[in-house]
Structure formats: structure tokens, C-alpha cells
Biopython code that builds the backbone (N, CA, C, O; Angstrom):
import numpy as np
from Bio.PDB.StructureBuilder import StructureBuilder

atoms = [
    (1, "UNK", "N", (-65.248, -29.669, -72.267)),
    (1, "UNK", "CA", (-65.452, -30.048, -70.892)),
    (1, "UNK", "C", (-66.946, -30.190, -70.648)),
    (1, "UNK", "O", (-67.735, -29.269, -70.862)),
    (2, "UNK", "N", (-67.356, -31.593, -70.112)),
    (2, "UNK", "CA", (-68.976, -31.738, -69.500)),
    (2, "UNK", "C", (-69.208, -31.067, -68.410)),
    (2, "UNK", "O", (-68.204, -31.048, -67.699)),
    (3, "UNK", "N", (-70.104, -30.501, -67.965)),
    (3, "UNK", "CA", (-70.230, -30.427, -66.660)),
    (3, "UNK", "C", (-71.758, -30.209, -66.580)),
    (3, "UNK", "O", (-72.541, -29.829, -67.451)),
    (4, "UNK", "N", (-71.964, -30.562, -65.271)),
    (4, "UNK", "CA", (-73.582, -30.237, -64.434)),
    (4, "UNK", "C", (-73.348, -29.309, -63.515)),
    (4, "UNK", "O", (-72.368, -28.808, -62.964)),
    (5, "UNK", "N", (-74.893, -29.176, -63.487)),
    (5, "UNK", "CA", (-75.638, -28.175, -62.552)),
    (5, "UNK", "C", (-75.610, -29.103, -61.109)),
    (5, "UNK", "O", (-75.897, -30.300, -61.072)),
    (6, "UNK", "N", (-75.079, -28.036, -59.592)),
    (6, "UNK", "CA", (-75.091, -28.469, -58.598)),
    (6, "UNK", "C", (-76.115, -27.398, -58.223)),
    (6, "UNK", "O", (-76.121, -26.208, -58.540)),
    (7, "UNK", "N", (-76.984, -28.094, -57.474)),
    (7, "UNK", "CA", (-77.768, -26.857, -56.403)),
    (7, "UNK", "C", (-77.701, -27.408, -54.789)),
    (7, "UNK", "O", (-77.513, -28.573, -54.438)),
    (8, "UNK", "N", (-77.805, -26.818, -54.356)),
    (8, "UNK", "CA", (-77.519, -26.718, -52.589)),
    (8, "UNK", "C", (-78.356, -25.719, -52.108)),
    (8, "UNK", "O", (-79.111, -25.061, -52.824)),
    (9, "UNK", "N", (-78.208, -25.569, -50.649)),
    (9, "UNK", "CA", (-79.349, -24.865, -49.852)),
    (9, "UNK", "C", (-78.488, -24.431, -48.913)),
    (9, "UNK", "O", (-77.802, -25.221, -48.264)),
    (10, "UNK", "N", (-78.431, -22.863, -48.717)),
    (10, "UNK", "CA", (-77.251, -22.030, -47.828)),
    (10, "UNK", "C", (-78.210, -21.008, -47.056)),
    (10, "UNK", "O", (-79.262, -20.439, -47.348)),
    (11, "UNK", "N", (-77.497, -21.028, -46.106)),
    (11, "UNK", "CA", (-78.416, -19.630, -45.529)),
    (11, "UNK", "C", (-77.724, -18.514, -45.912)),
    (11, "UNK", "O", (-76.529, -18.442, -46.201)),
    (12, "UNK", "N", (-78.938, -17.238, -45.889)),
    (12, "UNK", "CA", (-78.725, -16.199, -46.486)),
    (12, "UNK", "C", (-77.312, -15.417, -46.503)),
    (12, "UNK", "O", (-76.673, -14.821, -47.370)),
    (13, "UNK", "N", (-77.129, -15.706, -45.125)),
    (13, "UNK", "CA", (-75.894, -15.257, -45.026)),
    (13, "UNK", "C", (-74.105, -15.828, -45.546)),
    (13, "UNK", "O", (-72.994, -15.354, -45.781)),
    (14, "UNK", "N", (-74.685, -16.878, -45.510)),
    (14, "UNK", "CA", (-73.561, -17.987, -46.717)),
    (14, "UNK", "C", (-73.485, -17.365, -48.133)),
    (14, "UNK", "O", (-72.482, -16.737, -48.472)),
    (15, "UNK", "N", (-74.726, -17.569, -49.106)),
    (15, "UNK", "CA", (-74.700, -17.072, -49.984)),
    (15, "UNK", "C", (-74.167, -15.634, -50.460)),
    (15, "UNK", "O", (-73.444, -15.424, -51.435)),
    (16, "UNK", "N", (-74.728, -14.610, -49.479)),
    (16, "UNK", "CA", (-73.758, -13.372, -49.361)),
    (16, "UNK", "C", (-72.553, -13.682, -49.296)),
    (16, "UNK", "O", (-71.978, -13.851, -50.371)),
    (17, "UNK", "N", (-71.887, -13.832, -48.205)),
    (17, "UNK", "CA", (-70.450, -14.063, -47.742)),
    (17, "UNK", "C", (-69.825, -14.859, -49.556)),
    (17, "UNK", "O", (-68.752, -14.477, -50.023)),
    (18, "UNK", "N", (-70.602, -15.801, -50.224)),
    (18, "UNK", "CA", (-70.309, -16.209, -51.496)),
    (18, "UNK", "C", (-69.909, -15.045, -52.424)),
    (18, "UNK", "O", (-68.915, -14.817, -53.113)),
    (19, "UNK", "N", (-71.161, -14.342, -52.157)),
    (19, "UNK", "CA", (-71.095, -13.698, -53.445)),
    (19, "UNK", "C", (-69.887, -12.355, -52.718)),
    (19, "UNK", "O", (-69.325, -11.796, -53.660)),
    (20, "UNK", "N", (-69.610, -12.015, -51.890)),
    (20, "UNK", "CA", (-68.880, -11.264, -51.633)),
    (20, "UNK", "C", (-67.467, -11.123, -51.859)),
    (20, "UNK", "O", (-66.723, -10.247, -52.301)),
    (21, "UNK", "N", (-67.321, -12.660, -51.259)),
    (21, "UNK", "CA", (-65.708, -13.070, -51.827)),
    (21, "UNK", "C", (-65.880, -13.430, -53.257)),
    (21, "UNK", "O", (-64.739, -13.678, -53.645)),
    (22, "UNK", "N", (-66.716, -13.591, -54.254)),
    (22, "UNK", "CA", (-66.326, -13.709, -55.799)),
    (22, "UNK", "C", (-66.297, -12.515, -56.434)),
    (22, "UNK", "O", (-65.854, -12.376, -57.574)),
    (23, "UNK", "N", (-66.823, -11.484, -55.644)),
    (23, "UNK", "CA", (-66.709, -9.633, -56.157)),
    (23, "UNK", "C", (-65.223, -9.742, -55.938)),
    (23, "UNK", "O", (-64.533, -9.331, -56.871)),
    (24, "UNK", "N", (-64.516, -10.281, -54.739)),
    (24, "UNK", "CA", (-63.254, -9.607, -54.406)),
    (24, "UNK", "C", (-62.142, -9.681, -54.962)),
    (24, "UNK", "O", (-61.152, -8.954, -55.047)),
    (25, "UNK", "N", (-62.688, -11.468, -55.631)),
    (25, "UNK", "CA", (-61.530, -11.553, -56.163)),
    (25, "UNK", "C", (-62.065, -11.973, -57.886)),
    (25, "UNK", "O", (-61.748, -12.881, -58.655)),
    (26, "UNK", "N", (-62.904, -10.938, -57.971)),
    (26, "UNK", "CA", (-63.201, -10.546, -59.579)),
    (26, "UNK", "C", (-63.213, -11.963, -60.436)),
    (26, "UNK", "O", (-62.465, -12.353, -61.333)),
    (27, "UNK", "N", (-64.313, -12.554, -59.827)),
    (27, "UNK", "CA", (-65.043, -14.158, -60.491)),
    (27, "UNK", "C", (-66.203, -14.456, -60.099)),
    (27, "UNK", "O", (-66.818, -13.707, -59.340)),
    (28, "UNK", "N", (-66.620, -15.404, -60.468)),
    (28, "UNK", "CA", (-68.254, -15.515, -60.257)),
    (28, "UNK", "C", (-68.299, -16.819, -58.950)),
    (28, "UNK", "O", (-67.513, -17.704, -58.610)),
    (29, "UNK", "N", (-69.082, -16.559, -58.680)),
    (29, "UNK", "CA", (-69.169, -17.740, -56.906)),
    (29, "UNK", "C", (-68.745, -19.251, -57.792)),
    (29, "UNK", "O", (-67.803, -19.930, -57.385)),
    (30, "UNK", "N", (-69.661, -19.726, -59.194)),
    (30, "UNK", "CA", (-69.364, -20.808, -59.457)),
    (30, "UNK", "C", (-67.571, -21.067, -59.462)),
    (30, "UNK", "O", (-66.992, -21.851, -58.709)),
    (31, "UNK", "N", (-66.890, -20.168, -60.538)),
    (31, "UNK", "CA", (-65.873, -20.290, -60.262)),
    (31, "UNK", "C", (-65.038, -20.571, -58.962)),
    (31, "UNK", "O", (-64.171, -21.445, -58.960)),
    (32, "UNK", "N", (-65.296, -19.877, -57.954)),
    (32, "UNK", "CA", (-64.727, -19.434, -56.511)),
    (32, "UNK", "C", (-64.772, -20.885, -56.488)),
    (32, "UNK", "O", (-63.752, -21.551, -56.669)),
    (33, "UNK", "N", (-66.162, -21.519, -56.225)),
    (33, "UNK", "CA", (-65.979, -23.410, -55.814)),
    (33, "UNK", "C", (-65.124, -24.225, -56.399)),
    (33, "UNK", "O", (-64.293, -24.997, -55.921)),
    (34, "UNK", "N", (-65.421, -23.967, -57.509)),
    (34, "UNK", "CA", (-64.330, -24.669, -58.084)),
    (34, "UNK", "C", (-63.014, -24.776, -57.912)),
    (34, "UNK", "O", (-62.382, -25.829, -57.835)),
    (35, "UNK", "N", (-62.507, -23.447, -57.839)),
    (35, "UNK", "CA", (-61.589, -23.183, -57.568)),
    (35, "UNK", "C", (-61.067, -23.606, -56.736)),
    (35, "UNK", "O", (-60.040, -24.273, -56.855)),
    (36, "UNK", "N", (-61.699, -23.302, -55.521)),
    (36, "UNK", "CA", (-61.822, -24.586, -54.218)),
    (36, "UNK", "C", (-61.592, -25.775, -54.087)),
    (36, "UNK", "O", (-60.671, -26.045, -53.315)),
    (37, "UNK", "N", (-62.098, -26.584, -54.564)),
    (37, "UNK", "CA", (-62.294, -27.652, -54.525)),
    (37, "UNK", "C", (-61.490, -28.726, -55.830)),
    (37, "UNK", "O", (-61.505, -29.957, -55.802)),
    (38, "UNK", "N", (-60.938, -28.010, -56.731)),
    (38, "UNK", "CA", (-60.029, -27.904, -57.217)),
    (38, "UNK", "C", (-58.654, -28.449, -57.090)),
    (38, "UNK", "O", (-58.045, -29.409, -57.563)),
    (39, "UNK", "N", (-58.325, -27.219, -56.057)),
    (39, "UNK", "CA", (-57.424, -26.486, -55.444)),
    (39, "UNK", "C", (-57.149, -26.388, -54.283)),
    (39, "UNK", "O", (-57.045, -25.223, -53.899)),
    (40, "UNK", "N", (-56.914, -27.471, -53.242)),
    (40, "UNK", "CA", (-57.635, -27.656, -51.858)),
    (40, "UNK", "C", (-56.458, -26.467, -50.920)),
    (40, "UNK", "O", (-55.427, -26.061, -51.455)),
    (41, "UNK", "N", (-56.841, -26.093, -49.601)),
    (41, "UNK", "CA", (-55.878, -25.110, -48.996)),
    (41, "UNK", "C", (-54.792, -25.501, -49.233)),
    (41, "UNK", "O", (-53.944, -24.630, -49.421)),
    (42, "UNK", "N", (-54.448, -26.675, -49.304)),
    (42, "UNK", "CA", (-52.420, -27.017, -48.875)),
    (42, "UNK", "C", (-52.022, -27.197, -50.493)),
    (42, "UNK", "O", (-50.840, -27.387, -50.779)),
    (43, "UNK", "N", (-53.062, -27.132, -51.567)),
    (43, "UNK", "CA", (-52.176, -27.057, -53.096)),
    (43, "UNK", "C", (-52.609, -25.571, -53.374)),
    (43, "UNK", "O", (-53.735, -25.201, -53.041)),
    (44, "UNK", "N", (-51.859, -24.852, -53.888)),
    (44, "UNK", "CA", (-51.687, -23.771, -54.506)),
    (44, "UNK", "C", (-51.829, -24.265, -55.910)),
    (44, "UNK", "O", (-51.396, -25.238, -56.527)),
    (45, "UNK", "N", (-52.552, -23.297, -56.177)),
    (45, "UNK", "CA", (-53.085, -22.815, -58.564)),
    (45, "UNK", "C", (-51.559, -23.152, -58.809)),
    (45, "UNK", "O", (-50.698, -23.187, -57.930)),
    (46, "UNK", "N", (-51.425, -23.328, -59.793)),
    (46, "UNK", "CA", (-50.444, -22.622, -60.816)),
    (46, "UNK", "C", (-50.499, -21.325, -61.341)),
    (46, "UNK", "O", (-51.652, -20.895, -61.374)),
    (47, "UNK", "N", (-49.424, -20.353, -61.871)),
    (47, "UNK", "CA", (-49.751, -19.087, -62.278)),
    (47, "UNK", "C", (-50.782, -19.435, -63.409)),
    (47, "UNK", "O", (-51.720, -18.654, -63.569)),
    (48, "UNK", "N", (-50.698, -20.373, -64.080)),
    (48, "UNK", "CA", (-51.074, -20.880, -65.901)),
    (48, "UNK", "C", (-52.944, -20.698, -65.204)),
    (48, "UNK", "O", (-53.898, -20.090, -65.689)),
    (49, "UNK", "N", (-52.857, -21.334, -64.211)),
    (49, "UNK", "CA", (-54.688, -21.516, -63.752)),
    (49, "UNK", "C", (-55.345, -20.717, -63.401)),
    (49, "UNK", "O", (-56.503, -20.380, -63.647)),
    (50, "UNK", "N", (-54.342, -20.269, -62.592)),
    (50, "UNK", "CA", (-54.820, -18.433, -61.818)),
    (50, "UNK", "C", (-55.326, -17.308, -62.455)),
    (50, "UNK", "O", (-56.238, -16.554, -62.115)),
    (51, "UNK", "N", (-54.065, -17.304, -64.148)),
    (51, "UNK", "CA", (-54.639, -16.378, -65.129)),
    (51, "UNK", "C", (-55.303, -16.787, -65.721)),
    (51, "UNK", "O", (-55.898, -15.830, -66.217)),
    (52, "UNK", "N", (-55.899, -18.098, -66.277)),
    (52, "UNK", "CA", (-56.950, -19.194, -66.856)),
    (52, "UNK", "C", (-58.151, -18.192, -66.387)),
    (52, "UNK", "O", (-58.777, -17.316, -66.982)),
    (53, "UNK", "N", (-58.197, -18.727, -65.008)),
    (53, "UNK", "CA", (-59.436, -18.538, -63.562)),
    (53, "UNK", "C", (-59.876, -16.683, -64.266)),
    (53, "UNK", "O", (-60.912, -16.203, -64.725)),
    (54, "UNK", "N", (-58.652, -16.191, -64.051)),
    (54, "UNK", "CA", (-58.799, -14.913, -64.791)),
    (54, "UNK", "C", (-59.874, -14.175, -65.696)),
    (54, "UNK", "O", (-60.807, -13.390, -65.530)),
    (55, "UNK", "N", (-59.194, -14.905, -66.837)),
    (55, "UNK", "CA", (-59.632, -14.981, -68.087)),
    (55, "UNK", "C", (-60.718, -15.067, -68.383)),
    (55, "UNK", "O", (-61.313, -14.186, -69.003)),
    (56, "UNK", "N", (-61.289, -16.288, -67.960)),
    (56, "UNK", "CA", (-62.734, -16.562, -67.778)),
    (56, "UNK", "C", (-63.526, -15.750, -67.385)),
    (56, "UNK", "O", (-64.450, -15.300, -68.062)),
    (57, "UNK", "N", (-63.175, -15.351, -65.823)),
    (57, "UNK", "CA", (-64.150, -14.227, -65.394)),
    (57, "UNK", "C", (-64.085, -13.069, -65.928)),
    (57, "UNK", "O", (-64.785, -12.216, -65.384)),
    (58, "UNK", "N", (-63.210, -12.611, -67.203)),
    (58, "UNK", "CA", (-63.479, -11.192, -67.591)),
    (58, "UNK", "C", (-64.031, -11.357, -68.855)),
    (58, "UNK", "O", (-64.486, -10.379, -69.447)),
    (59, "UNK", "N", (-64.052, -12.570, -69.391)),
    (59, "UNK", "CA", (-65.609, -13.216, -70.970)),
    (59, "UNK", "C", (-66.827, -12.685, -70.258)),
    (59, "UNK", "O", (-67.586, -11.761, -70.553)),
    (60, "UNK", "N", (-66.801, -13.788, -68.914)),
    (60, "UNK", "CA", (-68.214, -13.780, -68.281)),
    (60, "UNK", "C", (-68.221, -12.278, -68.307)),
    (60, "UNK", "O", (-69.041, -11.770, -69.072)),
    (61, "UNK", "N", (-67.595, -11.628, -67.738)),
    (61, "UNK", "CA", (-67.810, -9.999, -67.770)),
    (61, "UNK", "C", (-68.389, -9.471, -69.111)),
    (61, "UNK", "O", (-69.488, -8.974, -69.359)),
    (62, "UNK", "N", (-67.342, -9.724, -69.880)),
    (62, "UNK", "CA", (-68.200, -9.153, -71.243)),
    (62, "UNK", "C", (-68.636, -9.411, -72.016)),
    (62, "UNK", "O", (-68.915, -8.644, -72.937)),
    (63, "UNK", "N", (-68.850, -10.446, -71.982)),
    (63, "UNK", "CA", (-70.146, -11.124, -72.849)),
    (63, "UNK", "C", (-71.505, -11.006, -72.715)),
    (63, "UNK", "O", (-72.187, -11.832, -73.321)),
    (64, "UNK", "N", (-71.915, -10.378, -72.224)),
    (64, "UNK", "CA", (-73.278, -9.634, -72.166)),
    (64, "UNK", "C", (-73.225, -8.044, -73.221)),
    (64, "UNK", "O", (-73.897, -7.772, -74.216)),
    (65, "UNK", "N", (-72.282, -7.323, -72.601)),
    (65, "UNK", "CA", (-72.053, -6.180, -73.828)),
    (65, "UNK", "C", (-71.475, -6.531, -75.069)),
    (65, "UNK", "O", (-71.333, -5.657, -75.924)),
    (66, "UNK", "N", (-71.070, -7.869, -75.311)),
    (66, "UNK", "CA", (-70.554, -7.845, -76.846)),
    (66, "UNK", "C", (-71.808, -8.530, -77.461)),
    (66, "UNK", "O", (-71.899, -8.449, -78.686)),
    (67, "UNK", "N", (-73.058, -9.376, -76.605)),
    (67, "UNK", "CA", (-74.103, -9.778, -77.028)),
    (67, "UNK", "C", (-74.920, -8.419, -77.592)),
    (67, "UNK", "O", (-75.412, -8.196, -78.698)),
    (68, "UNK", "N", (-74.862, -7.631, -76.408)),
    (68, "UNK", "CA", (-75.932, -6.349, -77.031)),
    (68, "UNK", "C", (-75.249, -5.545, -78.067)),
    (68, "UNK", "O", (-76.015, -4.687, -78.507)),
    (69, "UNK", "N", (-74.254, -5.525, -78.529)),
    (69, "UNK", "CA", (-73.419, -5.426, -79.457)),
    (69, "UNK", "C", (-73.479, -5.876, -80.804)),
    (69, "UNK", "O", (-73.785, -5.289, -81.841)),
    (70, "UNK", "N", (-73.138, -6.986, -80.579)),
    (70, "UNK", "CA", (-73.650, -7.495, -81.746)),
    (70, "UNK", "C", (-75.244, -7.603, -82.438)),
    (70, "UNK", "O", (-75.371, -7.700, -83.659)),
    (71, "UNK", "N", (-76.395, -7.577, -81.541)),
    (71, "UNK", "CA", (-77.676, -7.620, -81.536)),
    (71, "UNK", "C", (-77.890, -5.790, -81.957)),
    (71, "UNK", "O", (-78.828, -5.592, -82.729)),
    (72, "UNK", "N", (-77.169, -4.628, -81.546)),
    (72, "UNK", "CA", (-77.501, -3.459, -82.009)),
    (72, "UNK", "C", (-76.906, -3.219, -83.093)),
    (72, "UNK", "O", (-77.366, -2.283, -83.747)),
    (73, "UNK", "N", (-75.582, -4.033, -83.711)),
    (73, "UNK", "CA", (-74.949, -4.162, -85.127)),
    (73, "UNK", "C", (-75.930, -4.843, -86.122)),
    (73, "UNK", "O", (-76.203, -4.158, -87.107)),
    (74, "UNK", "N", (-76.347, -5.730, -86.063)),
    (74, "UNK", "CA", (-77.358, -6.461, -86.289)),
    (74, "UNK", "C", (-78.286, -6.004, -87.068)),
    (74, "UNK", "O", (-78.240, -6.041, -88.298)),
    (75, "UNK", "N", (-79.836, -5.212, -85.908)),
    (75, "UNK", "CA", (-80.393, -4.245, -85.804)),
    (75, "UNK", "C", (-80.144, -3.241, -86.908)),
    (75, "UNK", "O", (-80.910, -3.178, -87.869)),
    (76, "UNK", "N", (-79.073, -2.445, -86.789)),
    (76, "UNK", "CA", (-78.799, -1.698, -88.043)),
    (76, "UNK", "C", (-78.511, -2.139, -89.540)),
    (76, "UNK", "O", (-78.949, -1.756, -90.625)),
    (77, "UNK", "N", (-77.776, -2.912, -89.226)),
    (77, "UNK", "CA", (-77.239, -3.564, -90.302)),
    (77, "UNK", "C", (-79.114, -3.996, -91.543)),
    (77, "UNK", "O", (-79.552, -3.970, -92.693)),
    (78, "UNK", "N", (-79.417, -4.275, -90.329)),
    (78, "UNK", "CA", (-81.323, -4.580, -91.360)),
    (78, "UNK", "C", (-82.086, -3.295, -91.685)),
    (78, "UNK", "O", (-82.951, -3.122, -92.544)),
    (79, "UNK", "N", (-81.592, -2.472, -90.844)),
    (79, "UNK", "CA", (-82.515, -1.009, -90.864)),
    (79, "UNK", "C", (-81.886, -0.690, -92.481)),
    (79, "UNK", "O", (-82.599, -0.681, -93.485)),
    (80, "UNK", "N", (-80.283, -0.419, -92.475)),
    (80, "UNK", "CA", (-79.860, -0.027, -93.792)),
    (80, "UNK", "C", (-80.153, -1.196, -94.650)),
    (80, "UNK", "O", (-80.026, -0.769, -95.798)),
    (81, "UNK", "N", (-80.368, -2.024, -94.681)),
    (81, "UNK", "CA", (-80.776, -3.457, -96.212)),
    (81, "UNK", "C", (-82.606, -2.464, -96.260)),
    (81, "UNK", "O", (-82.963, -1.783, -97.221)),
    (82, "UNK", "N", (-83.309, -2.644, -95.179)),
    (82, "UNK", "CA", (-84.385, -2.003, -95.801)),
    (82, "UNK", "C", (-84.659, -0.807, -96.418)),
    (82, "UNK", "O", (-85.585, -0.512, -97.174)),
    (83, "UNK", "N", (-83.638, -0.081, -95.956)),
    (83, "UNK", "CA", (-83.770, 1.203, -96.457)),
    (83, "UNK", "C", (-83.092, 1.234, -98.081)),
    (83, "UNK", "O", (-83.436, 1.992, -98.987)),
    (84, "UNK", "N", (-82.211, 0.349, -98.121)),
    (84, "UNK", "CA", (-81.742, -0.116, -99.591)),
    (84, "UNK", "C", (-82.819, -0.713, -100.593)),
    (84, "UNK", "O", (-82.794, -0.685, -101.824)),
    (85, "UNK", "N", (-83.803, -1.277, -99.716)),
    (85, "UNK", "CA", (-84.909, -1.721, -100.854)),
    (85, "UNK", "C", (-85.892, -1.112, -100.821)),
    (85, "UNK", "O", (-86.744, -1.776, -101.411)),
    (86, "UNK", "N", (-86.401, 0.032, -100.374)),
    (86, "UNK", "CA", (-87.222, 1.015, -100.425)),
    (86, "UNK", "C", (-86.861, 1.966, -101.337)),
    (86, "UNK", "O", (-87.740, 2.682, -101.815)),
    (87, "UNK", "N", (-85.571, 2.112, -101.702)),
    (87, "UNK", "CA", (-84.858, 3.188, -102.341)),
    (87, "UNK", "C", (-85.098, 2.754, -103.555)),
    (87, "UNK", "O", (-84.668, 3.373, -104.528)),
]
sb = StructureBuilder()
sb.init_structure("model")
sb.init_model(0)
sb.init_chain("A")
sb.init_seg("    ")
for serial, (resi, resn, name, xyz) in enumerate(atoms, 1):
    if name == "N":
        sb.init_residue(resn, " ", resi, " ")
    sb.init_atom(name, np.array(xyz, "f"), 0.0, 1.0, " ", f" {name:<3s}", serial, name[0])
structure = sb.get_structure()
């Protein structure tokens, strides 16, 4: 899938109210639009999209700790090779 970068200009209080409802319903604001717009009030997701929509937002969730994860596996993984060639 292609996609671009949209930027827009909200007042402060928009952007909150954004980010508030994408805490609530455990996704990130980009998603939420989409979702939106998508998905207009009078069509309803499918279950298949809903858990899709899901899905996604719980990578985005952990993909930051499986990055530092892998980067502290890593990390060691070189500490013991050097310590193998010092030996």
C-alpha cells in the first residue's frame, strides 16, 4: 500500500480531543482518520477491519520494545564474539 503524508492545522484543542479519542479506542489518531473517512457514519467496519484496525495498533504498540530488543540482543550478542576473541 502507497501512501502520503497529510498535514493540517487544528487548534489545540482539536488535536487533544484527537489524541484522546485514539487513547480510547487503543489506535493512533492517524488510524482514527482513516478509519473515518474510510468508514463514513452510515457504513459500519466489518468485524475482518475492526480486528485489522486492531492489529495494527498493537505492532505500533510494540514495535518500539521489540526494536530495543533486538538492539540489546544484538549488543550482547558482540560483547560475547569479543570476548571470544580475546580469549
Amino acid at each position: 500500500m502507497k501512501s502520503e503524508r497529510i498535514t493540517f492545522l487544528a487548534t489545540p484543542e482539536f488535536k487533544s480531543d484527537l489524541n484522546r479519542l485514539a487513547i480510547q479506542q487503543n489506535t493512533s489518531v492517524g488510524a482514527l482518520i482513516r478509519a473515518r473517512f474510510e468508514h463514513p457514519a452510515n457504513e459500519e467496519a466489518s468485524p475482518e477491519a475492526l480486528e485489522l484496525m486492531a492489529l495494527v495498533a498493537e505492532l505500533q504498540r510494540a514495535l518500539p520494545d521489540a526494536r530495543r530488543a533486538l538492539r540489546e540482543g544484538l549488543a550482547e550478542a558482540d560483547q560475547v564474539l569479543q570476548e571470544l576473541q580475546t580469549a
